[in-house]
PDB file of N, CA, C and O in Angstrom:
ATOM      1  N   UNK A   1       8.224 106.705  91.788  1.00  0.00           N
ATOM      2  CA  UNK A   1       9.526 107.055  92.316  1.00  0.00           C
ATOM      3  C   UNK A   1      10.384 107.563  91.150  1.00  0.00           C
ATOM      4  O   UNK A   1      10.635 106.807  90.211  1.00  0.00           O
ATOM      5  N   UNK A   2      10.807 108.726  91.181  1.00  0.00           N
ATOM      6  CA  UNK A   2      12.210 109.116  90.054  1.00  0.00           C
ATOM      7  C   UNK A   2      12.953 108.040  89.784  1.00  0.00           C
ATOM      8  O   UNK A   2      12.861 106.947  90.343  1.00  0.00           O
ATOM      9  N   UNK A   3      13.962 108.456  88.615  1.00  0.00           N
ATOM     10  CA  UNK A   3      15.060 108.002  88.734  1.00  0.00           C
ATOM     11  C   UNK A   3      15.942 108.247  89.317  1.00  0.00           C
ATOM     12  O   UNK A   3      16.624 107.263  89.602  1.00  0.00           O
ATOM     13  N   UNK A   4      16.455 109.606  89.829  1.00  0.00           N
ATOM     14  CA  UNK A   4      17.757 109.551  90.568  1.00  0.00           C
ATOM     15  C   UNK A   4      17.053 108.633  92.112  1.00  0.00           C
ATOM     16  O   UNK A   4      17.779 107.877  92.757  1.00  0.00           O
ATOM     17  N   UNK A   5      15.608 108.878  92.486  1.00  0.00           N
ATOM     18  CA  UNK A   5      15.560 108.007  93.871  1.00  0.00           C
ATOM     19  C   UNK A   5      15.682 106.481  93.931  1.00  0.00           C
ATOM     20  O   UNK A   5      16.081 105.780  94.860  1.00  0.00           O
ATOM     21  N   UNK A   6      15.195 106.102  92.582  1.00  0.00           N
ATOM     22  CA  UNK A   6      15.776 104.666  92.101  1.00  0.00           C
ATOM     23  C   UNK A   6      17.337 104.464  92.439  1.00  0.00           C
ATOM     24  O   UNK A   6      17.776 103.763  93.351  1.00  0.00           O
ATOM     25  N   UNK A   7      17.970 105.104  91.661  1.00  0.00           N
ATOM     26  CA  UNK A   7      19.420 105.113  91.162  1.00  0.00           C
ATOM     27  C   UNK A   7      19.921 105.139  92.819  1.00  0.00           C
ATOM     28  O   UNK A   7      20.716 104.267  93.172  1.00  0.00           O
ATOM     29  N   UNK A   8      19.356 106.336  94.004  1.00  0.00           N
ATOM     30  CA  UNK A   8      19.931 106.160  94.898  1.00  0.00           C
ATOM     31  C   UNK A   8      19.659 104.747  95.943  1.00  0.00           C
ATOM     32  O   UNK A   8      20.554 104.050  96.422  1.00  0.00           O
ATOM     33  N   UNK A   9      18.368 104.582  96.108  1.00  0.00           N
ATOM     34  CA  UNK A   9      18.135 103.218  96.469  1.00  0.00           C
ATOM     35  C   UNK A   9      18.992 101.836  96.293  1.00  0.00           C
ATOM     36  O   UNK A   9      19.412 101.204  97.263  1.00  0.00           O
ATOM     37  N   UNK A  10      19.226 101.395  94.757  1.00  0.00           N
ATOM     38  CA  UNK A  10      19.690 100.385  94.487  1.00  0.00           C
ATOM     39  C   UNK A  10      20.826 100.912  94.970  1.00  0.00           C
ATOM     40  O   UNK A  10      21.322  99.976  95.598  1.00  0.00           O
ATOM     41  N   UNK A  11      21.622 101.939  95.072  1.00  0.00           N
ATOM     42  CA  UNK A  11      22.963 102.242  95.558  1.00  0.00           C
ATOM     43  C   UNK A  11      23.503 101.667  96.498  1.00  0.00           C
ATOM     44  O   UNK A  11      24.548 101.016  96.496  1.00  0.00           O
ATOM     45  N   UNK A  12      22.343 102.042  97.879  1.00  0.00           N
ATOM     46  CA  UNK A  12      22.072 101.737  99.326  1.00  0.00           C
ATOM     47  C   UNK A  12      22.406 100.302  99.101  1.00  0.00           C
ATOM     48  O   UNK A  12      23.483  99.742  99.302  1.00  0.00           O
ATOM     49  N   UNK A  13      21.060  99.706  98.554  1.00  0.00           N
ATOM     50  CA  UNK A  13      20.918  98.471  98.928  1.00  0.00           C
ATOM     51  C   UNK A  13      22.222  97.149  98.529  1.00  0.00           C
ATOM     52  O   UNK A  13      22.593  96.134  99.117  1.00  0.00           O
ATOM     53  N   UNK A  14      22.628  97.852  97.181  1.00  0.00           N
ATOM     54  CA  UNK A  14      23.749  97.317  96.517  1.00  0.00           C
ATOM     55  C   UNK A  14      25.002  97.288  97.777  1.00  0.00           C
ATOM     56  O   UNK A  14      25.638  96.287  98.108  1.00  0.00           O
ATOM     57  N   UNK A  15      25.120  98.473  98.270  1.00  0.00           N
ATOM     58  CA  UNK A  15      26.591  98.702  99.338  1.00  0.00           C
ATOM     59  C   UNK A  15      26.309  97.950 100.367  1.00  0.00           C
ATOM     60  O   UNK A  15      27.270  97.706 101.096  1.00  0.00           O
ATOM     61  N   UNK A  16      25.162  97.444 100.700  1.00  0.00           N
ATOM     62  CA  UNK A  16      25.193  96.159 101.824  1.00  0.00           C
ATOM     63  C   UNK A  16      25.519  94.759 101.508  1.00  0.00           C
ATOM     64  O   UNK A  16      25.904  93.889 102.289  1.00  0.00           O
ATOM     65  N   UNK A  17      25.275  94.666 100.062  1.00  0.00           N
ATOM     66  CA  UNK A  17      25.501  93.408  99.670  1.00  0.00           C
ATOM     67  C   UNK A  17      26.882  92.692  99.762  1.00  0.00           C
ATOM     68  O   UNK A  17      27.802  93.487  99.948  1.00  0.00           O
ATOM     69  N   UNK A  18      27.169  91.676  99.696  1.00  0.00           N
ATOM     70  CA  UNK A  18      28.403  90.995  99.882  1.00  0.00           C
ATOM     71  C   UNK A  18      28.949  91.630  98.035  1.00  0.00           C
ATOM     72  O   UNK A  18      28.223  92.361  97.361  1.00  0.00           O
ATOM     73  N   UNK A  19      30.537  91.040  97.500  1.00  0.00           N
ATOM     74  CA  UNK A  19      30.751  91.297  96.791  1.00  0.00           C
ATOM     75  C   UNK A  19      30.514  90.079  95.526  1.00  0.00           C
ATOM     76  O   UNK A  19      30.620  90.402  94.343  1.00  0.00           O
ATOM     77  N   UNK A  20      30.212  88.778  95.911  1.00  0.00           N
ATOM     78  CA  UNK A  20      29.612  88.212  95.346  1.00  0.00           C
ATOM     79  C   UNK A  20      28.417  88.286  94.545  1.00  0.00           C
ATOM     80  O   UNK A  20      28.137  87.766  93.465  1.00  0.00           O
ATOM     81  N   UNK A  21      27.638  89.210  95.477  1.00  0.00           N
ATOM     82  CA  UNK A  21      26.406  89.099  94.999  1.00  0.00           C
ATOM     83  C   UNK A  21      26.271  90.600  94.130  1.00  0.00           C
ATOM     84  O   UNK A  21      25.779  90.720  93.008  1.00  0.00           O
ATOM     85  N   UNK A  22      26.818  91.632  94.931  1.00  0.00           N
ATOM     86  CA  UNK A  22      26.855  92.363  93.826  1.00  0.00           C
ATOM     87  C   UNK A  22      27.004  92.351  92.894  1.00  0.00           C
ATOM     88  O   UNK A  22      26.422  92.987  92.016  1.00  0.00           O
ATOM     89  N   UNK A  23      28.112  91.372  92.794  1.00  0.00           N
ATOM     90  CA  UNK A  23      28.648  91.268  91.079  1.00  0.00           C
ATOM     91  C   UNK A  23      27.807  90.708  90.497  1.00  0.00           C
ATOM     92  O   UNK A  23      28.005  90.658  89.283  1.00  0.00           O
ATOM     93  N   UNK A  24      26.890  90.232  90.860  1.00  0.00           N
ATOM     94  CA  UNK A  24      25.433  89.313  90.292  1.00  0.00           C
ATOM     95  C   UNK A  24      24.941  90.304  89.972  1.00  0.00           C
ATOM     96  O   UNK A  24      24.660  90.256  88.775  1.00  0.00           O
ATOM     97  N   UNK A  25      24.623  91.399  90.516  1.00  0.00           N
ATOM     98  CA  UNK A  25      23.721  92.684  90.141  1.00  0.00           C
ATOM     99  C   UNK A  25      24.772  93.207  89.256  1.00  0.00           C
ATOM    100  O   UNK A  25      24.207  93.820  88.350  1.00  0.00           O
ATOM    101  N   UNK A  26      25.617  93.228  89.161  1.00  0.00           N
ATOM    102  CA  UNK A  26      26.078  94.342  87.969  1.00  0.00           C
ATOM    103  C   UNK A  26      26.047  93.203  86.379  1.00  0.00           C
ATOM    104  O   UNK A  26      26.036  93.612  85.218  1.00  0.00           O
ATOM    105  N   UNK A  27      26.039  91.994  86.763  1.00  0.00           N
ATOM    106  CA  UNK A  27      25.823  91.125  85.474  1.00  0.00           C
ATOM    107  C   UNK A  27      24.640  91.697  85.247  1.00  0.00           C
ATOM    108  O   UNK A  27      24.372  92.262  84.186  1.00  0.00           O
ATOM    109  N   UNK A  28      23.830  91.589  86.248  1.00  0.00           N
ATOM    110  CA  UNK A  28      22.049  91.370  85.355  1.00  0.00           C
ATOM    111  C   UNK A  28      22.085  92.759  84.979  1.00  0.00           C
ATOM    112  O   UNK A  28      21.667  93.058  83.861  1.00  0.00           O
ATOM    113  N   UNK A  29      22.662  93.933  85.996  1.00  0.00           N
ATOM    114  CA  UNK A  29      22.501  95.428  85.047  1.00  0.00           C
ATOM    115  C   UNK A  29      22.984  95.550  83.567  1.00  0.00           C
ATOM    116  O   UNK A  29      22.306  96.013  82.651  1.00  0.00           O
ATOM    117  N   UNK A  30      24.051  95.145  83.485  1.00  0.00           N
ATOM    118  CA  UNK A  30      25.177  95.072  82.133  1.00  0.00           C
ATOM    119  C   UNK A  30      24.069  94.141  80.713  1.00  0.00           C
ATOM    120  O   UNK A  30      23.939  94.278  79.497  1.00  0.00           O
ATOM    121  N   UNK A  31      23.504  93.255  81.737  1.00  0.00           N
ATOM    122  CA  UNK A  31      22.373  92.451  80.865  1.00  0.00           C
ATOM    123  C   UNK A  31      21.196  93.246  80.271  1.00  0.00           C
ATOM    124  O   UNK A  31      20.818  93.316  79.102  1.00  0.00           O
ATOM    125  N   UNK A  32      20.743  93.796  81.329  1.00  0.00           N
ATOM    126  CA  UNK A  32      19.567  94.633  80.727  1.00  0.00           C
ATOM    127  C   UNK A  32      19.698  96.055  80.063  1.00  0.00           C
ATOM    128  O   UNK A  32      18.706  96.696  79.717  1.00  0.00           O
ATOM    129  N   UNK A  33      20.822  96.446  79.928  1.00  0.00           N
ATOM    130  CA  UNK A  33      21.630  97.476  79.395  1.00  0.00           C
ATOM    131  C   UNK A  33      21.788  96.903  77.681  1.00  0.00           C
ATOM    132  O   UNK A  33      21.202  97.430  76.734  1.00  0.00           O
ATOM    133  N   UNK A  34      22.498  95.998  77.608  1.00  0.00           N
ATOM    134  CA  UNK A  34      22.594  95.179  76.318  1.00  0.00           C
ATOM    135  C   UNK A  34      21.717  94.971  75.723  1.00  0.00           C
ATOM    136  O   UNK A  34      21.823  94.973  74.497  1.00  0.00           O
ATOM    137  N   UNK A  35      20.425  94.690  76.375  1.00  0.00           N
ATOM    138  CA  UNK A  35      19.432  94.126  76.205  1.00  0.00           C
ATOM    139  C   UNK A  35      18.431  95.245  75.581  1.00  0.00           C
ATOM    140  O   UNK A  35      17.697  94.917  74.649  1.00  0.00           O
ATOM    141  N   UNK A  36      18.410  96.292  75.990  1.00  0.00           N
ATOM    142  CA  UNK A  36      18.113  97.771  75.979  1.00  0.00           C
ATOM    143  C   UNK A  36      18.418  97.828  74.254  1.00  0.00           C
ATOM    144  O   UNK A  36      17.631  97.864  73.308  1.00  0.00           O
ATOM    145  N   UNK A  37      20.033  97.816  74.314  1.00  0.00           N
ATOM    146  CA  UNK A  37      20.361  97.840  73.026  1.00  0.00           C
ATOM    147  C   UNK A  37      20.248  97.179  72.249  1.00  0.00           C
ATOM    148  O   UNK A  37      20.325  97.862  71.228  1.00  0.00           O
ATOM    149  N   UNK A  38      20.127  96.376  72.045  1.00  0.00           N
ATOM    150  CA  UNK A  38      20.176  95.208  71.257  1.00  0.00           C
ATOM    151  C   UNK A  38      17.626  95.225  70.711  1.00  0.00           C
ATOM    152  O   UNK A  38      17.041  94.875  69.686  1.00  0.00           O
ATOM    153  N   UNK A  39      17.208  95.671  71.755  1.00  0.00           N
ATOM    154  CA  UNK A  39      15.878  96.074  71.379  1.00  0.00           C
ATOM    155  C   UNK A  39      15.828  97.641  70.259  1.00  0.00           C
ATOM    156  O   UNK A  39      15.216  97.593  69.192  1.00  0.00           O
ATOM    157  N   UNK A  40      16.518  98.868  70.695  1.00  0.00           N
ATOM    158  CA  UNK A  40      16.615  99.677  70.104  1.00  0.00           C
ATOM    159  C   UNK A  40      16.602  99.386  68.651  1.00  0.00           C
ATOM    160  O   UNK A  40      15.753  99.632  67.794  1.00  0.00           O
ATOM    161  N   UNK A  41      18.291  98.531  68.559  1.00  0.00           N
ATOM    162  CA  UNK A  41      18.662  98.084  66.969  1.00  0.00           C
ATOM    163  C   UNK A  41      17.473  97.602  65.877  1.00  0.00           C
ATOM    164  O   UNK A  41      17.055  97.879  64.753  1.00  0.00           O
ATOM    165  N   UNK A  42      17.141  96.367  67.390  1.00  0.00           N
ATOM    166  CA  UNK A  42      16.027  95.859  66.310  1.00  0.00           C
ATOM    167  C   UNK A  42      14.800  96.171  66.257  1.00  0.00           C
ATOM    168  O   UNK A  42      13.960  95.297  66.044  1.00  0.00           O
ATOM    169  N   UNK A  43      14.381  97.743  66.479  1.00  0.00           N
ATOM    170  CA  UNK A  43      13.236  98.143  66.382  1.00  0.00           C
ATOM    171  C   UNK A  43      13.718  99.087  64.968  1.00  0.00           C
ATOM    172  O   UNK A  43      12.907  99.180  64.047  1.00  0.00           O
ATOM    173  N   UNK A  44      15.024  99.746  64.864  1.00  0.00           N
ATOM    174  CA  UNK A  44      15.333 100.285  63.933  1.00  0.00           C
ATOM    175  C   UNK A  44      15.283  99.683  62.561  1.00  0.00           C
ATOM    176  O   UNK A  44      14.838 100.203  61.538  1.00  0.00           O
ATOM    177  N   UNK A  45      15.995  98.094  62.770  1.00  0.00           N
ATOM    178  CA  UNK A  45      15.866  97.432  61.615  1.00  0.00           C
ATOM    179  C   UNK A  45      14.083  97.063  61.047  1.00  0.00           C
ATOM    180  O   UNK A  45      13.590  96.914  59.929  1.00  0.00           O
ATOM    181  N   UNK A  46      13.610  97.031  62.214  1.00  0.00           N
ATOM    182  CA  UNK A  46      12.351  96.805  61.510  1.00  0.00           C
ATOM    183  C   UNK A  46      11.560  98.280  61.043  1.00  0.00           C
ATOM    184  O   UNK A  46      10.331  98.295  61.121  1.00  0.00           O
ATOM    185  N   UNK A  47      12.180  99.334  60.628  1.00  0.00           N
ATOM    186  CA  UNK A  47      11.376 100.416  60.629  1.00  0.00           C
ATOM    187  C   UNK A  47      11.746 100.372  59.023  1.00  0.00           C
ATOM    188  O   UNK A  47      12.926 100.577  58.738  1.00  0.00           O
ATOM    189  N   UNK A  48      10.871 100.132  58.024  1.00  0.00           N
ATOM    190  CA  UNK A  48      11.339  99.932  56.397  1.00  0.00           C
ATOM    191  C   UNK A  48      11.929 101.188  55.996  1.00  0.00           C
ATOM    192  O   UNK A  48      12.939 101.229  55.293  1.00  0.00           O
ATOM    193  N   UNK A  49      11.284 102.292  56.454  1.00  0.00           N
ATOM    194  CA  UNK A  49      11.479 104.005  55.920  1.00  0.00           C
ATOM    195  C   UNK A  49      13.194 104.085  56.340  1.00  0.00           C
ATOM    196  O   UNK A  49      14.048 104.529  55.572  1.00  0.00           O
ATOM    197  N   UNK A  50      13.486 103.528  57.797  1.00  0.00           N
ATOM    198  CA  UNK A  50      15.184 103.554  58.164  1.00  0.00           C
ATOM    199  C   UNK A  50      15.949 102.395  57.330  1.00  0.00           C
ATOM    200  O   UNK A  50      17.142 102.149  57.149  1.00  0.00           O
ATOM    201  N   UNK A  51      15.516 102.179  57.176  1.00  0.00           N
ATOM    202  CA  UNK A  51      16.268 100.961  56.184  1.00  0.00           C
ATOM    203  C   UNK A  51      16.862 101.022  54.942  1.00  0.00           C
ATOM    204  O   UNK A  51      17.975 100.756  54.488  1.00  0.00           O
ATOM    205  N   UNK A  52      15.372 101.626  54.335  1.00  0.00           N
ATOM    206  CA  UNK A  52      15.246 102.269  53.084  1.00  0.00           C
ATOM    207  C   UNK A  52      16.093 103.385  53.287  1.00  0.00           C
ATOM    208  O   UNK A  52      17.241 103.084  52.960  1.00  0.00           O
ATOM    209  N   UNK A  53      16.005 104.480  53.669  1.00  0.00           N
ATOM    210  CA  UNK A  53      17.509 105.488  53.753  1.00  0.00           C
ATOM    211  C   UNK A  53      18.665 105.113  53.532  1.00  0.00           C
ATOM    212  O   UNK A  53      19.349 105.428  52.558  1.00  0.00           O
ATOM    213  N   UNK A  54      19.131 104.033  54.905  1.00  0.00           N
ATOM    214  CA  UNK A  54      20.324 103.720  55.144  1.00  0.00           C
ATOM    215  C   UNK A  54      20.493 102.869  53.568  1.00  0.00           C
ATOM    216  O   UNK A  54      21.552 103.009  52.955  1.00  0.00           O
ATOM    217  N   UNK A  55      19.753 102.291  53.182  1.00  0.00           N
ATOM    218  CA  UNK A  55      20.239 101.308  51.880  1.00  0.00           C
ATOM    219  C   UNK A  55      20.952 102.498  50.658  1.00  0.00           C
ATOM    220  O   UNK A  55      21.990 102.368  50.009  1.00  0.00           O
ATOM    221  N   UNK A  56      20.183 103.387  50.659  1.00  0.00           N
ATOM    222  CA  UNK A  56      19.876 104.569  49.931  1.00  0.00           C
ATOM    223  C   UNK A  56      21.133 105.663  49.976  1.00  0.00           C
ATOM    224  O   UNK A  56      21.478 106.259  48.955  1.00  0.00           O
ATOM    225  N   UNK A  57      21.827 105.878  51.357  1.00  0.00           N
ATOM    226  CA  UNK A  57      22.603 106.324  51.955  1.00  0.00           C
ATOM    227  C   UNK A  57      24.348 105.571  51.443  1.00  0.00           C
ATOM    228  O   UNK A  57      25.398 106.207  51.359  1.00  0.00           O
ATOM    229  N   UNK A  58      24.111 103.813  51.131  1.00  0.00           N
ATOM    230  CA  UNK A  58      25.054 103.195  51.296  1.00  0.00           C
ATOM    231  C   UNK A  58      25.510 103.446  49.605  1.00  0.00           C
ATOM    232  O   UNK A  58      26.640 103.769  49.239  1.00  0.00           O
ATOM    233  N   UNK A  59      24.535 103.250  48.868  1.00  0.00           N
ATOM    234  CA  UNK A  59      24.078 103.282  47.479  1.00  0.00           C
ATOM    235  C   UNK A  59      24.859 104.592  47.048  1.00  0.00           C
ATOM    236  O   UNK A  59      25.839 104.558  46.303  1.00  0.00           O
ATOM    237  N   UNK A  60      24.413 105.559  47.502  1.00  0.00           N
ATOM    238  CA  UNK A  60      24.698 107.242  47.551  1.00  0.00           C
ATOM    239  C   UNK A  60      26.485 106.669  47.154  1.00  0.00           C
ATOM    240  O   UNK A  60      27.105 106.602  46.092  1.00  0.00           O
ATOM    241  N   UNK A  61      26.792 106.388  48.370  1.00  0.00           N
ATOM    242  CA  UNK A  61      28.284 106.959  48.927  1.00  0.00           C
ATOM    243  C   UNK A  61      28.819 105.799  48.032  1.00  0.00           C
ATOM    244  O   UNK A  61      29.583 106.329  47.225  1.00  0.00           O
ATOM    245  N   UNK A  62      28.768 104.591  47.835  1.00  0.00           N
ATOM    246  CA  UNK A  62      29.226 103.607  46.922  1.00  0.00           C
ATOM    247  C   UNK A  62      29.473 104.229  45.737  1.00  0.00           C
ATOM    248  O   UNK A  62      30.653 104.248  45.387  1.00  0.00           O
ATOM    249  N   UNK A  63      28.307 104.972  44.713  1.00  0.00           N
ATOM    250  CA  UNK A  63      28.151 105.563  43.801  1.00  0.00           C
ATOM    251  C   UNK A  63      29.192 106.761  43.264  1.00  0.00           C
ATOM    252  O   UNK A  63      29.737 106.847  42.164  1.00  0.00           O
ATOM    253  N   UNK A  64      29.267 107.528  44.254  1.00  0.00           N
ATOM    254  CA  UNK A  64      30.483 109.139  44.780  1.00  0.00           C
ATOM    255  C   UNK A  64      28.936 110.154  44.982  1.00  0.00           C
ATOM    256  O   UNK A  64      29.046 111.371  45.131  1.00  0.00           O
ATOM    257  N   UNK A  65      27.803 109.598  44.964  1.00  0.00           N
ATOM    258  CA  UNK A  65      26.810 110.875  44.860  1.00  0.00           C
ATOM    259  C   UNK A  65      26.838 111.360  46.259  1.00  0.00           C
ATOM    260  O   UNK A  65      26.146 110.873  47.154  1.00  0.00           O
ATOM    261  N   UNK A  66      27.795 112.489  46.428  1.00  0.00           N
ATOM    262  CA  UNK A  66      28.114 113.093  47.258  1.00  0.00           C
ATOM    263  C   UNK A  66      27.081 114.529  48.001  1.00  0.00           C
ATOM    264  O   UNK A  66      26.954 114.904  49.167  1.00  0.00           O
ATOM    265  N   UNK A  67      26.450 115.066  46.614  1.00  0.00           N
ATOM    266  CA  UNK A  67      25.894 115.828  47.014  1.00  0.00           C
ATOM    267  C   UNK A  67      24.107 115.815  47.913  1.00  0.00           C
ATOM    268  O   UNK A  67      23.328 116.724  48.199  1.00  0.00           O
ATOM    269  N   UNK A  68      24.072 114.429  48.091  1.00  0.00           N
ATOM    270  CA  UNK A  68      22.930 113.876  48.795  1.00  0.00           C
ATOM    271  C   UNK A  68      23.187 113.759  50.427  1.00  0.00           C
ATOM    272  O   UNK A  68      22.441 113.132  51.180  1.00  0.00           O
ATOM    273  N   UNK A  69      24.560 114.586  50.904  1.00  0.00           N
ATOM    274  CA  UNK A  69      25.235 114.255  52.261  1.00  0.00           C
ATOM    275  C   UNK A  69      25.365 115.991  52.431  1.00  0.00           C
ATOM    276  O   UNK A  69      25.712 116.944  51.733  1.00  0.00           O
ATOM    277  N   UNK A  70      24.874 115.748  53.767  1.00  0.00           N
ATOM    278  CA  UNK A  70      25.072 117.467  54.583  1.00  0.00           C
ATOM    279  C   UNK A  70      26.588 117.521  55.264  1.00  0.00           C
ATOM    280  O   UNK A  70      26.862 117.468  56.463  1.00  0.00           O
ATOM    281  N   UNK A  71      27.462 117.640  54.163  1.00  0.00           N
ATOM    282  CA  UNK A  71      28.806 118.571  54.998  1.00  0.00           C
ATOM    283  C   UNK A  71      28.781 118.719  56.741  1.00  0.00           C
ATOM    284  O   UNK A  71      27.745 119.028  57.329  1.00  0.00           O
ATOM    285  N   UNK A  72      29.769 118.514  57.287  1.00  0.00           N
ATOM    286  CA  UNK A  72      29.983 118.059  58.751  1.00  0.00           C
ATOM    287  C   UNK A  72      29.738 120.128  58.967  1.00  0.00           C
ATOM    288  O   UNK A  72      28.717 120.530  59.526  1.00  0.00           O
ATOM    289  N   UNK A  73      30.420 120.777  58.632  1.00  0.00           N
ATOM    290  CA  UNK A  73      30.371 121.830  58.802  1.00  0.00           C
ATOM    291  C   UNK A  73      28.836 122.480  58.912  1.00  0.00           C
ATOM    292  O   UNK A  73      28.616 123.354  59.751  1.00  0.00           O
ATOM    293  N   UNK A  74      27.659 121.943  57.905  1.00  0.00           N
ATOM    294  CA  UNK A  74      26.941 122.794  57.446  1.00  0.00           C
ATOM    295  C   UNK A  74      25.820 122.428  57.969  1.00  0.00           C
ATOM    296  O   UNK A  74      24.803 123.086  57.754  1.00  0.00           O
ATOM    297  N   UNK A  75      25.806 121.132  58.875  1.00  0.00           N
ATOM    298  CA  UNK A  75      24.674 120.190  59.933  1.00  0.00           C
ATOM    299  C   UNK A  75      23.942 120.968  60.174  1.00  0.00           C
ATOM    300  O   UNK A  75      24.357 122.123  60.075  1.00  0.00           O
ATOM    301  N   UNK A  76      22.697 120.789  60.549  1.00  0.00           N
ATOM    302  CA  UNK A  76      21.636 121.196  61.507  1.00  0.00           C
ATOM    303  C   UNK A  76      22.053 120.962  62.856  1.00  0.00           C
ATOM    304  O   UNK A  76      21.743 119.888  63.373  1.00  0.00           O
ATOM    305  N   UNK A  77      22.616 121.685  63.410  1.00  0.00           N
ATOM    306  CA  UNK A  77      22.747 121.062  64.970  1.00  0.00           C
ATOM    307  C   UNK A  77      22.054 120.564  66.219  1.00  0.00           C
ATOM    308  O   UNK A  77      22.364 120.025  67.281  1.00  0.00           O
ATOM    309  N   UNK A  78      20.736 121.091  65.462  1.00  0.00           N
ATOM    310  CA  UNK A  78      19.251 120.547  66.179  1.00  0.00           C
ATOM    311  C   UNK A  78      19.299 119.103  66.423  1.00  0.00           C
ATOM    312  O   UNK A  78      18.835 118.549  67.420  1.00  0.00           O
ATOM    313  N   UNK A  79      19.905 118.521  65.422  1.00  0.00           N
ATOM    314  CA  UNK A  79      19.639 116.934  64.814  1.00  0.00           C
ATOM    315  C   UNK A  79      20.200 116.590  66.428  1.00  0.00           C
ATOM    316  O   UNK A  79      19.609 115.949  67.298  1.00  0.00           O
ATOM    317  N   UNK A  80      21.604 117.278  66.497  1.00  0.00           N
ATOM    318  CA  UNK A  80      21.991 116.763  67.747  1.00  0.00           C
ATOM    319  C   UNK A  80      21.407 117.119  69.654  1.00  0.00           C
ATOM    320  O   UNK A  80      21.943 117.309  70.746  1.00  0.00           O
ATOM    321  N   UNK A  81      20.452 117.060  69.256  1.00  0.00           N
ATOM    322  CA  UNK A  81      19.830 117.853  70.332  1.00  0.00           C
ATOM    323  C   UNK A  81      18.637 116.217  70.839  1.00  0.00           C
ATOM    324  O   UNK A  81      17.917 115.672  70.003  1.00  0.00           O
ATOM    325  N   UNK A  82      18.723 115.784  72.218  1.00  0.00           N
ATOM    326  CA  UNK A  82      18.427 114.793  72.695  1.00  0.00           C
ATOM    327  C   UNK A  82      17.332 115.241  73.056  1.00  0.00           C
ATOM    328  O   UNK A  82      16.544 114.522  73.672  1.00  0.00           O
TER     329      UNK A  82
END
């Protein structure tokens, strides 16, 4: 099943529910949302190579070694591309 047919389903089924209980479903959504995040983070922290950057990164900018940073202007805009 997709996601938008997911997304529309729980919709359905959610708008029958009392408002009690919905609100039970939007805890456990809000939960597994957090939860989502909170896995992301700590898959990042465990990645040594991201770590190692960011340490590297903090080091940089503490230091003034400025020229180890890509100018907001001069980005790859790819980077931002999902």
């Amino acid at each position: 099943m997709s996601k938008v047919k997911i997304k529309e389903k729980a919709k359905q089924t959610i708008d029958r529910l009392s408002e009690a209980r919905a609100r039970l479903i939007l805890d456990f959504i809000e939960y597994l949302d957090e939860k989502e995040s909170w896995e992301a983070t700590q898959e990042l922290l465990e990645d040594k190579n991201i770590v190692e950057a960011y340490e590297k990164a903090k080091s940089d900018l503490k230091e003034g070694r400025m020229e180890n940073f890509i100018p907001w202007d001069k980005r790859n805009k790819s980077y931002l591309v999902a």
